[in-house]
Backbone as a chain_set.jsonl record, in Angstrom:
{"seq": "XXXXXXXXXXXXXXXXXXXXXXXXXXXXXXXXXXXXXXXXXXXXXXXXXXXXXXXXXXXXXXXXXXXXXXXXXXXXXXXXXXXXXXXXXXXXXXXXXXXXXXXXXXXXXXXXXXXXXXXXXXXXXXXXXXXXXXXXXXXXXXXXXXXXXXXXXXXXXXXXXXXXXXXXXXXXXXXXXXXXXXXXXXXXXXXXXXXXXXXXXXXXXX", "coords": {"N": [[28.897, -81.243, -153.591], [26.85, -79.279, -155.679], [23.776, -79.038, -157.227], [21.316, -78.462, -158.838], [17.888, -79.103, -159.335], [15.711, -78.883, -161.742], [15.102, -75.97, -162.487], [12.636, -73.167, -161.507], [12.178, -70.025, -162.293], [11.026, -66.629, -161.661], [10.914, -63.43, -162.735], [9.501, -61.047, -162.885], [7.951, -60.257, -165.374], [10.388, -62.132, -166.581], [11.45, -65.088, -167.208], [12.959, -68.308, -165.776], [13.299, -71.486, -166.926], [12.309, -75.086, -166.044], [16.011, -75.646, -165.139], [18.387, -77.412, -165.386], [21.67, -78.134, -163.434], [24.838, -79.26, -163.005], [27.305, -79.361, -159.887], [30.199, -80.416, -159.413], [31.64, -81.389, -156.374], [34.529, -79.099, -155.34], [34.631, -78.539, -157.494], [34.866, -75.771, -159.798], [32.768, -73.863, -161.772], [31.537, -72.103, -164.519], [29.462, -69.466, -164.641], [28.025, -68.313, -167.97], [27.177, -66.077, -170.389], [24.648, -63.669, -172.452], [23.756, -60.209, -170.998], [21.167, -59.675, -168.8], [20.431, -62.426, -169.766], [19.803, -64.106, -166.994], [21.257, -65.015, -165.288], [22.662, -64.106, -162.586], [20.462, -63.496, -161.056], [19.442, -66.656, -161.233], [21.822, -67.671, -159.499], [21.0, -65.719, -157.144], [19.217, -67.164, -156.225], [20.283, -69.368, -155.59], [21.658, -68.354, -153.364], [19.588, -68.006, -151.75], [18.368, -65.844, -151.483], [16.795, -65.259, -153.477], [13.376, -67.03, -154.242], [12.568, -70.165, -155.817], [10.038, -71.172, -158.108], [9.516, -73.703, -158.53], [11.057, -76.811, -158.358], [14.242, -77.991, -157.073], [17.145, -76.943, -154.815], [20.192, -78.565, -154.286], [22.357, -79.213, -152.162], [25.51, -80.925, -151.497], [24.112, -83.452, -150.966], [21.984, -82.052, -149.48], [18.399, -80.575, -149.364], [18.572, -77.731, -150.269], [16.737, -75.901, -150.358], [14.411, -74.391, -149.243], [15.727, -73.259, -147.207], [16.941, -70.183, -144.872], [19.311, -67.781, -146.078], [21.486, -67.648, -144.244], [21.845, -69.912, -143.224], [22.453, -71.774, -145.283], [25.541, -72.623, -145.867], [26.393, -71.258, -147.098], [29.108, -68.646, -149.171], [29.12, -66.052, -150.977], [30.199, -63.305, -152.804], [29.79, -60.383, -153.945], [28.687, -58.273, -157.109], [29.13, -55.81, -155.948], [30.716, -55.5, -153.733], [30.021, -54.305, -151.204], [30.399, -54.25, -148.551], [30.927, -54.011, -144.664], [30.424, -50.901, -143.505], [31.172, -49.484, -141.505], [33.174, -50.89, -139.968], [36.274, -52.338, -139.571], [38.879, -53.937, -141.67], [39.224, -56.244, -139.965], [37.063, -56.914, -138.492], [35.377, -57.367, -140.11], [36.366, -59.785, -141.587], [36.221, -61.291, -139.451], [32.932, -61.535, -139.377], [31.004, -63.174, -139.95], [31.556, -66.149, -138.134], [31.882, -64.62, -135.571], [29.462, -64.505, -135.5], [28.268, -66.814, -135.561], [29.311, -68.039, -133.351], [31.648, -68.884, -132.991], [34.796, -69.997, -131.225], [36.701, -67.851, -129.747], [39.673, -67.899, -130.361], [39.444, -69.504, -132.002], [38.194, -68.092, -134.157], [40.485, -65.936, -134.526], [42.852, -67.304, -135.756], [41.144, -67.606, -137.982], [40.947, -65.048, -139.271], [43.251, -64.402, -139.573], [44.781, -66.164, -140.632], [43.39, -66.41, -143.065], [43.957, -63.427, -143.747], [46.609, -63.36, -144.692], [46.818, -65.166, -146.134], [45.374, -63.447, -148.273], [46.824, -61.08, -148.225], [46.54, -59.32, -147.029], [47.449, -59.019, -144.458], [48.233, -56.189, -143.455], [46.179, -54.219, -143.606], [44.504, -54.744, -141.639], [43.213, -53.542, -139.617], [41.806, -51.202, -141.303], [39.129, -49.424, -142.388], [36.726, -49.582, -144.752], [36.511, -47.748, -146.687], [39.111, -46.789, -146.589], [39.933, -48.47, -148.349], [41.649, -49.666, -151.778], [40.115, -50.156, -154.899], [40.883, -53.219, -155.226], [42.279, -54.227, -153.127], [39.074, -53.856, -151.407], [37.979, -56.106, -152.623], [39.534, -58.437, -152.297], [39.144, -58.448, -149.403], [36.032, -58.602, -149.588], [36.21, -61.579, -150.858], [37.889, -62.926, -148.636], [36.113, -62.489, -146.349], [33.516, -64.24, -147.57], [34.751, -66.492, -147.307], [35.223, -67.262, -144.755], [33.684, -68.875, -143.118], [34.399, -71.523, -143.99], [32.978, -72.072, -146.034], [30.339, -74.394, -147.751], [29.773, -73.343, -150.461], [31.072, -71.443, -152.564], [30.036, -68.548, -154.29], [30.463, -66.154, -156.724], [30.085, -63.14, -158.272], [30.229, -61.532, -160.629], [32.615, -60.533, -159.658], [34.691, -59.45, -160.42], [34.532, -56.835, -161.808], [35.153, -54.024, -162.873], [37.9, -53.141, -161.987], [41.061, -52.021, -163.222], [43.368, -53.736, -165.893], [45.488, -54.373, -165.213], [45.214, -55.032, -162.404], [43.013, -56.096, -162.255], [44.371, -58.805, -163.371], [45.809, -59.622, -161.633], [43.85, -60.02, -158.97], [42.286, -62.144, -159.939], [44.453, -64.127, -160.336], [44.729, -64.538, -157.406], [42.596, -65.339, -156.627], [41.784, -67.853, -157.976], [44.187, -68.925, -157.15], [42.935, -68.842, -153.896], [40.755, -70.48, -154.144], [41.116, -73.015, -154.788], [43.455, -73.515, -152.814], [41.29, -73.604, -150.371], [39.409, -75.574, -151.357], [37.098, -75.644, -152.379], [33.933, -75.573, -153.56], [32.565, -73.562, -156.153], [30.965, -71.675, -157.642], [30.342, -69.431, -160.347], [29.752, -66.218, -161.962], [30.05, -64.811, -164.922], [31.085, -61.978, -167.047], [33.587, -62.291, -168.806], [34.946, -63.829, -170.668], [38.429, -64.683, -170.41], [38.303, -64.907, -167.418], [36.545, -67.194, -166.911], [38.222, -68.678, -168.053], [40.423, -68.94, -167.015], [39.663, -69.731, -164.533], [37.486, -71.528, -164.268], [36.566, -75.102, -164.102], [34.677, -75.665, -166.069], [32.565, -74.431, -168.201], [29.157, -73.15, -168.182], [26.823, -71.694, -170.392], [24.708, -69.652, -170.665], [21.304, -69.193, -172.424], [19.045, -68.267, -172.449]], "CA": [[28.304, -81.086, -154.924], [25.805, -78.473, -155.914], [22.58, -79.852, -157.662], [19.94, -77.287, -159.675], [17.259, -79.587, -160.132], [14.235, -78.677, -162.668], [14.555, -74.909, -161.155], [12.115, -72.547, -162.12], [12.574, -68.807, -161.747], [10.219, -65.812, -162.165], [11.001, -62.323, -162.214], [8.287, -59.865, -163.449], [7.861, -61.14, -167.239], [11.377, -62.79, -166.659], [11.819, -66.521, -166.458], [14.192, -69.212, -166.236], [12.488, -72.95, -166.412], [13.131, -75.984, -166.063], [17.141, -75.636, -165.411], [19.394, -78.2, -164.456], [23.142, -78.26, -163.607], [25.699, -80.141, -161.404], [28.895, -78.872, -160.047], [31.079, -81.557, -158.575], [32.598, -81.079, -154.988], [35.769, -78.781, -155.252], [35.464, -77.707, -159.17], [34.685, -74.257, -160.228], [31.756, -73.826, -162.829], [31.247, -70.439, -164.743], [27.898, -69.022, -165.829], [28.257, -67.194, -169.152], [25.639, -65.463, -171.311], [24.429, -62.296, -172.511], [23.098, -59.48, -170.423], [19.406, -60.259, -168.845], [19.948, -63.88, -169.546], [19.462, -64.829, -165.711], [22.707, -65.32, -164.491], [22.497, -63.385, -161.564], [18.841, -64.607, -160.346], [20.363, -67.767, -160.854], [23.121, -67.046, -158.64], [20.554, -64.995, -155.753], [18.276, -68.555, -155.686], [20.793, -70.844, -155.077], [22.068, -68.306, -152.214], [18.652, -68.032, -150.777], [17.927, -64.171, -152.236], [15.028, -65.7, -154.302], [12.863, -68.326, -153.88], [12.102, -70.33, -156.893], [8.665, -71.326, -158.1], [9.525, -74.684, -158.553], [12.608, -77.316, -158.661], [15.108, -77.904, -155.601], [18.616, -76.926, -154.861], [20.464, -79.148, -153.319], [24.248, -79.292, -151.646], [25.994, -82.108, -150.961], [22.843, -84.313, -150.803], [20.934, -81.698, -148.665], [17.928, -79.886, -150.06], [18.125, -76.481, -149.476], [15.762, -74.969, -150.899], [14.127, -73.377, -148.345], [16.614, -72.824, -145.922], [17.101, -69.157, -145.279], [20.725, -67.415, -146.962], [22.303, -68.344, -143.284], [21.867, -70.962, -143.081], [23.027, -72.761, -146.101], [26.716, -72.66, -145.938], [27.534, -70.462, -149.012], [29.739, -67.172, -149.422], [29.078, -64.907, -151.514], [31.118, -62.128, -153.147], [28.523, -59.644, -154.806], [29.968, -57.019, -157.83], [29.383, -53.978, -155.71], [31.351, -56.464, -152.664], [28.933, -54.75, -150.196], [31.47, -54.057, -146.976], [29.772, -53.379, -143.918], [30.879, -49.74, -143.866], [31.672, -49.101, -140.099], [33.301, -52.42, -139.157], [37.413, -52.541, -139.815], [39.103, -55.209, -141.756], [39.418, -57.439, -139.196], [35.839, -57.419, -137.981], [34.61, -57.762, -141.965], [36.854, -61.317, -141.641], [35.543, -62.103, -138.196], [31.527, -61.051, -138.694], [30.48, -64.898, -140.021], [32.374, -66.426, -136.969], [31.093, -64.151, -135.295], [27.482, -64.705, -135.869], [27.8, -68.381, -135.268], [29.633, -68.051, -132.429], [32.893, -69.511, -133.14], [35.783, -69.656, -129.846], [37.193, -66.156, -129.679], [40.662, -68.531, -130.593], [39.287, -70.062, -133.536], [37.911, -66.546, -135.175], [41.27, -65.104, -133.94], [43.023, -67.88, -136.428], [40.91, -67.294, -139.008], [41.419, -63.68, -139.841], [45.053, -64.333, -139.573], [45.429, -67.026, -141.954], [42.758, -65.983, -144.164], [44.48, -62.318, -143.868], [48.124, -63.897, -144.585], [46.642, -65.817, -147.961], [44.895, -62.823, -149.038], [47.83, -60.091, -148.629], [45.626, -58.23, -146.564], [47.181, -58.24, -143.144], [48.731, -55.039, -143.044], [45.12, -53.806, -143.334], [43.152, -55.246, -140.986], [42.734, -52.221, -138.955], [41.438, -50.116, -142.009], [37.892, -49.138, -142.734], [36.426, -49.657, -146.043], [36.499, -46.442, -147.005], [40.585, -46.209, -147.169], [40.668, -49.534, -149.318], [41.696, -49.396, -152.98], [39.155, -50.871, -155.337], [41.44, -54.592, -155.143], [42.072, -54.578, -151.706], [37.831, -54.522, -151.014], [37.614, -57.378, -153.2], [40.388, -59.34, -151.655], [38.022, -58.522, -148.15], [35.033, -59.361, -149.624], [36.4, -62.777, -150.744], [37.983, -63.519, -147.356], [34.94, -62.475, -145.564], [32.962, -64.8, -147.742], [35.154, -68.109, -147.025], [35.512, -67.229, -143.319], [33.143, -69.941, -142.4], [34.185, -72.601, -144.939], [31.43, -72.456, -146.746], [30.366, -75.374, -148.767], [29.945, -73.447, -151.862], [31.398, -70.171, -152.819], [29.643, -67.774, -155.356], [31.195, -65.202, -157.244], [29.251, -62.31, -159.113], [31.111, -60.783, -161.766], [33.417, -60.229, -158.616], [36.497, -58.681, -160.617], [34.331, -56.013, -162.563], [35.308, -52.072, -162.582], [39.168, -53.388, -162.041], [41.576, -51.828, -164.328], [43.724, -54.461, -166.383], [47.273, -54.845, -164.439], [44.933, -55.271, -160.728], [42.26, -57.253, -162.889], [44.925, -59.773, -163.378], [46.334, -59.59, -159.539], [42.73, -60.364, -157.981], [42.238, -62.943, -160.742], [45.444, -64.506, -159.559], [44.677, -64.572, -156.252], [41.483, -65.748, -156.507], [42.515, -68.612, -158.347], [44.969, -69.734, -155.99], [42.751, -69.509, -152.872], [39.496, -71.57, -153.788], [42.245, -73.987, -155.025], [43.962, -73.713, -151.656], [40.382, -73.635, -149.793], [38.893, -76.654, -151.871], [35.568, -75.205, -152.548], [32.886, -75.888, -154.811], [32.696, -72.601, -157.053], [29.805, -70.79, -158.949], [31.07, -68.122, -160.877], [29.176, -65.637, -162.713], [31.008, -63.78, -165.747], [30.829, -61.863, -168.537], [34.671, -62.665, -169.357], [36.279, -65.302, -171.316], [39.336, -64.799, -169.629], [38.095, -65.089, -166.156], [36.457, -67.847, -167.057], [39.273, -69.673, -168.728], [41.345, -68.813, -165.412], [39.376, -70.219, -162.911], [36.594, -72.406, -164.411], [36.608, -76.503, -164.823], [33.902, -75.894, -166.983], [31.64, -73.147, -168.036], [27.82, -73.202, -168.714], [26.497, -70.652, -171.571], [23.033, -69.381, -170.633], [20.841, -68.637, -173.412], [17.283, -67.413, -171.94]], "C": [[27.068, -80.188, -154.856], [25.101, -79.248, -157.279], [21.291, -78.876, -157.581], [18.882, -78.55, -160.129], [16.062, -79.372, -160.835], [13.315, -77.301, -162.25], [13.451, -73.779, -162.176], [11.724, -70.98, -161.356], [11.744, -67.788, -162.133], [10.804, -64.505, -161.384], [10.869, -61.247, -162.638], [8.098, -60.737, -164.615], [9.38, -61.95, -167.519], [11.303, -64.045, -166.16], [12.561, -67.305, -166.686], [12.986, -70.718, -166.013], [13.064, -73.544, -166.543], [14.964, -75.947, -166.163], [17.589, -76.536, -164.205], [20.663, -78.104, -164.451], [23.468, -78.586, -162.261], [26.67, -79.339, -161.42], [29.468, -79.614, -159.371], [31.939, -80.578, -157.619], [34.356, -80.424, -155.568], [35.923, -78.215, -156.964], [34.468, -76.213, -158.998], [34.087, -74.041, -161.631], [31.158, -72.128, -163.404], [30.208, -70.461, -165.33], [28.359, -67.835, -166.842], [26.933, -66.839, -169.785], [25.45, -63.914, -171.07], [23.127, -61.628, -171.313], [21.539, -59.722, -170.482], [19.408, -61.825, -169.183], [19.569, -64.778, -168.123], [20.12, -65.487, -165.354], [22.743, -65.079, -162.812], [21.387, -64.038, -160.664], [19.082, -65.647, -159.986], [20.872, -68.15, -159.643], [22.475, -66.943, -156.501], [19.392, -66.725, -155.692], [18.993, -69.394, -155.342], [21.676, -69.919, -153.258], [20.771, -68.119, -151.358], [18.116, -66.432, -150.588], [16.349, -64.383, -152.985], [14.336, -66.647, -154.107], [12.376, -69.188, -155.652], [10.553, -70.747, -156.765], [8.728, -72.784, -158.123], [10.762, -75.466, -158.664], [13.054, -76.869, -157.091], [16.402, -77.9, -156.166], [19.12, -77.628, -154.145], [22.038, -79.358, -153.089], [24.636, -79.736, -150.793], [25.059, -83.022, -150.031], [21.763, -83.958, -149.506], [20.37, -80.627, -149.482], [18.011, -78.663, -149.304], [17.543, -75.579, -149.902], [14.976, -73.935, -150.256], [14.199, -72.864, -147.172], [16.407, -71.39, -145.926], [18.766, -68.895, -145.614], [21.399, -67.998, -145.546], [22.844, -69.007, -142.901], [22.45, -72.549, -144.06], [24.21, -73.337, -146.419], [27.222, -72.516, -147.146], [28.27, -69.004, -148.687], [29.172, -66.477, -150.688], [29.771, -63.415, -151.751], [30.348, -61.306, -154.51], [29.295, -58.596, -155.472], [29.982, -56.112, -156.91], [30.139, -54.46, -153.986], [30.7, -55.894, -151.712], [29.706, -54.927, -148.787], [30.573, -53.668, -146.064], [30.576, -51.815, -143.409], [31.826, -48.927, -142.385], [32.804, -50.21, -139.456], [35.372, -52.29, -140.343], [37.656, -53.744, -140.412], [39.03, -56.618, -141.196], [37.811, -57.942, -138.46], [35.105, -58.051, -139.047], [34.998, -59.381, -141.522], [35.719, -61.892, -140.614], [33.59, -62.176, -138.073], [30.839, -62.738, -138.566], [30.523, -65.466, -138.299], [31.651, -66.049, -136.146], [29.238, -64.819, -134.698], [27.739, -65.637, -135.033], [28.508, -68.703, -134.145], [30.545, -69.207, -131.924], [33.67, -69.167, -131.736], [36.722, -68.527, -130.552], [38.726, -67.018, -130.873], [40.513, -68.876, -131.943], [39.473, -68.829, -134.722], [39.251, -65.789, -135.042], [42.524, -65.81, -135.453], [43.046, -67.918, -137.825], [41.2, -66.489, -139.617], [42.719, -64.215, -139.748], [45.468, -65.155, -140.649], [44.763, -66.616, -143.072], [43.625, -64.017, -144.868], [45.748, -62.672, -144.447], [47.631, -64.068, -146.555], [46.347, -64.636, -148.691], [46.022, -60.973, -149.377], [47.617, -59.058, -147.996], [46.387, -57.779, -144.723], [47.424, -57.039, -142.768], [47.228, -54.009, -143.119], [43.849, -54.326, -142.655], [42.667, -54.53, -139.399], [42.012, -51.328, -139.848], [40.003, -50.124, -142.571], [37.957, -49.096, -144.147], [37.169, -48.566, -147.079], [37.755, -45.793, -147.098], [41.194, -47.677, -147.545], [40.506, -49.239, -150.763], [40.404, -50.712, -153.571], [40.099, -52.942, -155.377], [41.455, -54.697, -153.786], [40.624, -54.652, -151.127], [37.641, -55.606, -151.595], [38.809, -58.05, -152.446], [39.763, -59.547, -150.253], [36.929, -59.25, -148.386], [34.624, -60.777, -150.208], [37.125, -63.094, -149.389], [37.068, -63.73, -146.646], [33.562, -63.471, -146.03], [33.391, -66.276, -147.241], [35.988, -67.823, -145.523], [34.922, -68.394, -142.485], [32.98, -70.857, -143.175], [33.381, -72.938, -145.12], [31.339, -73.592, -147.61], [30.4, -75.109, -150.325], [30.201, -71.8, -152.251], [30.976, -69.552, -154.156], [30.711, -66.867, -155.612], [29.962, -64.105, -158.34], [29.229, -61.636, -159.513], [31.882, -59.977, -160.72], [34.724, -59.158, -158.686], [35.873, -57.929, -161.237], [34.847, -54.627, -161.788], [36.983, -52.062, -162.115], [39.838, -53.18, -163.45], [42.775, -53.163, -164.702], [44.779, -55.439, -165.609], [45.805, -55.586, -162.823], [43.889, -56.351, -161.185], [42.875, -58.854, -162.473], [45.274, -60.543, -161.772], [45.51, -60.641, -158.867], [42.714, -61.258, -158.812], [42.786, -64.394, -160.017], [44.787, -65.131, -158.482], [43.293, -65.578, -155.706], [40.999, -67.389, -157.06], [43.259, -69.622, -157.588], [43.837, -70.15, -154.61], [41.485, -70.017, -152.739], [40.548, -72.821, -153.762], [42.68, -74.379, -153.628], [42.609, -73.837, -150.535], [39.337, -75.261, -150.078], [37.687, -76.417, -151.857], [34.955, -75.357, -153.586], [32.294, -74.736, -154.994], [32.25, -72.335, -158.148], [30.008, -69.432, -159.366], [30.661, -67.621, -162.211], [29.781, -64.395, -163.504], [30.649, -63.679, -166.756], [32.058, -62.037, -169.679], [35.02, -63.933, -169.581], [37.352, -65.692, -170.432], [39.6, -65.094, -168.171], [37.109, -66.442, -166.392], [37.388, -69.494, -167.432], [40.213, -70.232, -167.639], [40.911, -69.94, -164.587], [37.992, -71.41, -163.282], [37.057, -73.629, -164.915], [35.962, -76.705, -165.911], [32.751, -74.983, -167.504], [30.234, -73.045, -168.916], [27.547, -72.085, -169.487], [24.538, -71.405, -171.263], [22.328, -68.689, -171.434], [19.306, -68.355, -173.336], [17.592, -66.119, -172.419]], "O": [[26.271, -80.393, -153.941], [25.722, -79.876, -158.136], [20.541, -78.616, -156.64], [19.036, -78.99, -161.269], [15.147, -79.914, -160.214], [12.135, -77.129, -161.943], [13.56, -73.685, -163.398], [11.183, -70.799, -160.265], [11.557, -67.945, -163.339], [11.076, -64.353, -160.193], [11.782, -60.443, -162.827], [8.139, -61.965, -164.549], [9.549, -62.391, -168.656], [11.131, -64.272, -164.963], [13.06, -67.28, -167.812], [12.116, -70.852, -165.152], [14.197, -73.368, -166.991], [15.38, -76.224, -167.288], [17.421, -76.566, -162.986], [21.098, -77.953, -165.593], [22.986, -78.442, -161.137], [27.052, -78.683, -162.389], [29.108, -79.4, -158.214], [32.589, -79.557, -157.841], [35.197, -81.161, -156.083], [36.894, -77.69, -157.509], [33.61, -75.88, -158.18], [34.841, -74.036, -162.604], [30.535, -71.282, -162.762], [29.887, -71.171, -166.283], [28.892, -66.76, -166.564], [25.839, -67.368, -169.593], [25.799, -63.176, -170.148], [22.094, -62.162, -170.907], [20.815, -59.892, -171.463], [18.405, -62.471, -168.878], [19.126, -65.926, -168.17], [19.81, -66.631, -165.024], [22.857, -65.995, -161.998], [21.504, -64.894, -159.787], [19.07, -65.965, -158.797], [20.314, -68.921, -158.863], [22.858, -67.421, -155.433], [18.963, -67.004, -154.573], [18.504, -70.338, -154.721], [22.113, -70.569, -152.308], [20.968, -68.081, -150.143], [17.534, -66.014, -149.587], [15.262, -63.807, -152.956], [15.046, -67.469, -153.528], [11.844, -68.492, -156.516], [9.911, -70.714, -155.716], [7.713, -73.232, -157.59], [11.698, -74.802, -159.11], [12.636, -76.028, -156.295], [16.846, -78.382, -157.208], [18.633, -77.557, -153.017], [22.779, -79.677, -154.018], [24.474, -79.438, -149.609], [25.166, -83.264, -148.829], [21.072, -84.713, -148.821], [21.061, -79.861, -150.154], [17.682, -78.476, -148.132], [17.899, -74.406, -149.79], [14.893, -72.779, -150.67], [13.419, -72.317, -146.392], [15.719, -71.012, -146.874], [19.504, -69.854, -145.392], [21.98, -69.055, -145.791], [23.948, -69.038, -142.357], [22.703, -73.712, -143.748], [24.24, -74.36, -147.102], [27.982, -73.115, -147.907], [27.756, -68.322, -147.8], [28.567, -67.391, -151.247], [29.806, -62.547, -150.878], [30.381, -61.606, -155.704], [30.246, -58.022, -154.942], [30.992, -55.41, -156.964], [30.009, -53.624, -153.092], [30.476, -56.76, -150.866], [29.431, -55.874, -148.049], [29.543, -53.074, -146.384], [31.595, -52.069, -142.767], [32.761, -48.126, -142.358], [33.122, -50.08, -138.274], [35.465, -52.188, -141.567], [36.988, -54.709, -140.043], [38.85, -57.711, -141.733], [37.535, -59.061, -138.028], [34.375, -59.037, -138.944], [34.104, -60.147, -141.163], [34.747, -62.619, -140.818], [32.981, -62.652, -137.116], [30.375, -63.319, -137.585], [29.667, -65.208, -137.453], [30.736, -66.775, -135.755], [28.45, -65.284, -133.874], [27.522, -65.479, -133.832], [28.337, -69.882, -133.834], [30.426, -70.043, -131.029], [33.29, -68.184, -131.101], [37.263, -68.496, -131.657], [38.756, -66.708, -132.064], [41.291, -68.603, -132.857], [40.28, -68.623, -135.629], [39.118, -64.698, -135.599], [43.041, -64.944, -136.159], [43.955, -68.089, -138.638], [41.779, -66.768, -140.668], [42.71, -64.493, -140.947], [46.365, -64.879, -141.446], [45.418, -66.43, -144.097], [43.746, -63.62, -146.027], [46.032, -61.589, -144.958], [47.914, -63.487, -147.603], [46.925, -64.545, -149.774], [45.958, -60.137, -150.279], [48.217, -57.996, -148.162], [46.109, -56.817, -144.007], [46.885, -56.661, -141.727], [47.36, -52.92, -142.56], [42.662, -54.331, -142.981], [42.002, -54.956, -138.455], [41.431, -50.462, -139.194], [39.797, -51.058, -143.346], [38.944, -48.695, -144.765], [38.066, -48.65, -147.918], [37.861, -44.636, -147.503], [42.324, -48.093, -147.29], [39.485, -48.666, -151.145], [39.97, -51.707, -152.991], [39.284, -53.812, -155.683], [40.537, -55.328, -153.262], [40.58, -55.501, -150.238], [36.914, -56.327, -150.911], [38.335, -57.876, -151.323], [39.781, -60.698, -149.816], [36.653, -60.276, -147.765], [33.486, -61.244, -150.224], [36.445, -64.039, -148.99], [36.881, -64.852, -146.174], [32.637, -63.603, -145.228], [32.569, -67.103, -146.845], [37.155, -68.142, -145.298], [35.43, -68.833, -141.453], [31.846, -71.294, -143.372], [32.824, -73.928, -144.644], [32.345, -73.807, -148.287], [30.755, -75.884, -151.213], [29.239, -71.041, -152.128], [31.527, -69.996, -155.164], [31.71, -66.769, -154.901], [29.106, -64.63, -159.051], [28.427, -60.747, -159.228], [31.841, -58.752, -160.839], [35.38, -58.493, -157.884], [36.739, -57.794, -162.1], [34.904, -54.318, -160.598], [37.416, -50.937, -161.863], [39.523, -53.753, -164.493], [43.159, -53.689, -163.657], [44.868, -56.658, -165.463], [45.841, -56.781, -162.533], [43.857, -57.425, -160.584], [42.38, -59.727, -161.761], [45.019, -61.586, -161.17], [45.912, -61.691, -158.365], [43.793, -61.737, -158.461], [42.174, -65.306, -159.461], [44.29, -66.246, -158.64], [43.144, -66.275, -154.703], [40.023, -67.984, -156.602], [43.013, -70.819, -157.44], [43.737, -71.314, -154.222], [40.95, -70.111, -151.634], [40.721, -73.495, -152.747], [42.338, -75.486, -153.212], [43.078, -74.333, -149.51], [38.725, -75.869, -149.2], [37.054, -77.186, -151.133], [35.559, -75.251, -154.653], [31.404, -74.507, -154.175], [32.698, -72.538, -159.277], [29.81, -68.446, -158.656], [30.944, -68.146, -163.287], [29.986, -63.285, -163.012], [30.1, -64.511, -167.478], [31.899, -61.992, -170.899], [35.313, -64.86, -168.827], [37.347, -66.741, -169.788], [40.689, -65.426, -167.703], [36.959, -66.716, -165.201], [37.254, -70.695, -167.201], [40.623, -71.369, -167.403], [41.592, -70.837, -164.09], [37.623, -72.113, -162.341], [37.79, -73.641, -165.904], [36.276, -77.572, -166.727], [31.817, -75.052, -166.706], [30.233, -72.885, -170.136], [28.31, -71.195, -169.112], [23.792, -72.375, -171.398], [22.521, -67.474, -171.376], [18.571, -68.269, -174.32], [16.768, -65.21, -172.319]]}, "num_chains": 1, "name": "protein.A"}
C-alpha cells in the first residue's frame, strides 16, 4: 500500500498542501487534472526526485520519505522513457539487477521472461536508437519492473503514440502490472487510459 500523508510540496510559487491519498496493495490509481495542477511533482516526491516540505510517504508501512530514489523500491516509466543511450536492450532490462547485484542466473531469467511478456525479445540486442517509438516504451516499462518494485509509476507513459500503437502499449500495459501484481500510480491526461487501467482515479484540482 502506498500512503501520501499530509504532503506538502513547493515549487517556486507552486504548491501542493496538505494532500492525502491511499492506494491499496496491487490496484492501479490514476492522477487526473489540468496542466500545472501538480501531478507530476506529485509523482517525482513519492519517487524520491523531490523532497517535500512536510508530510510522509509511506509504502507498505515503511516511511520513506527520506530514503534516496534507490532505494525505495519503485519503477518508474518517465514520458520522454529516458533509455540509457549506449546500453542494448538487454542491458536496459538487466541495469536494476545489475546495480543490486542480483546472481548472473537470476538477472539472466529476468530479461527473458520480462522480454517474452513484453514482445520484446527479438530486440534485445538493439540500441535505443533503432527502436520504434512503442517498442522504447515497452523497454522502459520492463526496465522499470525488473526489480519487482513495490510500486510502479507511470508518467503520461503512452504520450506522442499515434492511435492504433496507443492502443497496443495500452494493452500491454494493462495486462502486465495485472500479471506483475503491482501497486500502480499513474499519471494522465486521458480518460481512456485511465478507464483502461485505473481502479480508481483521483482528479487534482490545485
Amino acid at each position: 500500500m502506498l500512503e501520501l500523508r499530509h504532503l506538502h510540496l513547493r515549487a517556486g510559487s507552486f504548491a501542493i498542501d496538505d494532500f492525502n491519498l491511499e492506494v491499496a496493495k496491487g490496484d492501479c490509481v490514476a492522477l487526473m487534472g489540468r496542466s500545472g495542477c501538480g501531478k507530476t511533482t506529485l509523482l517525482e516526491s513519492v519517487c524520491g526526485l523531490r523532497t517535500p516540505s512536510a508530510g510522509s510517504i509511506v509504502l507498505d508501512g515503511e516511511d520513506i520519505t527520506a530514503l534516496p530514489p534507490g532505494a525505495r523500491g519503485i519503477g518508474l516509466v518517465p514520458q520522454d522513457v529516458a533509455l540509457f543511450p549506449s546500453l542494448p536492450v538487454r542491458e536496459q532490462l538487466a541495469f536494476g539487477p545489475n546495480l543490486h547485484r542480483w546472481p548472473i542466473s537470476e538477472i539472466s531469467e529476468r530479461v527473458n521472461t520480462l522480454a517474452a511478456a513484453l514482445g520484446i525479445t527479438a530486440l534485445l540486442d538493439r540500441l535505443p536508437a533503432n527502436l520504434s517509438g512503442g517498442e522504447a516504451r515497452r523497454v522502459a516499462l520492463g526496465r522499470a519492473l525488473a526489480l519487482r518494485p513495490r510500486l510502479l509509476c507511470l508518467d503520461e507513459a503512452l504520450s506522442g503514440l499515434d492511435e492504433e500503437l496507443h492502443q497496443e502499449v495500452l494493452t500491454l500495459i494493462r495486462t502486465i502490472i495485472r500479471h506483475e501484481g503491482v501497486t500502480t500510480l499513474h499519471v494522465t491526461h486521458s480518460s481512456t487510459e485511465a478507464a483502461a487501467l485505473a481502479d480508481r482515479v483521483v482528479r487534482m484540482d490545485t
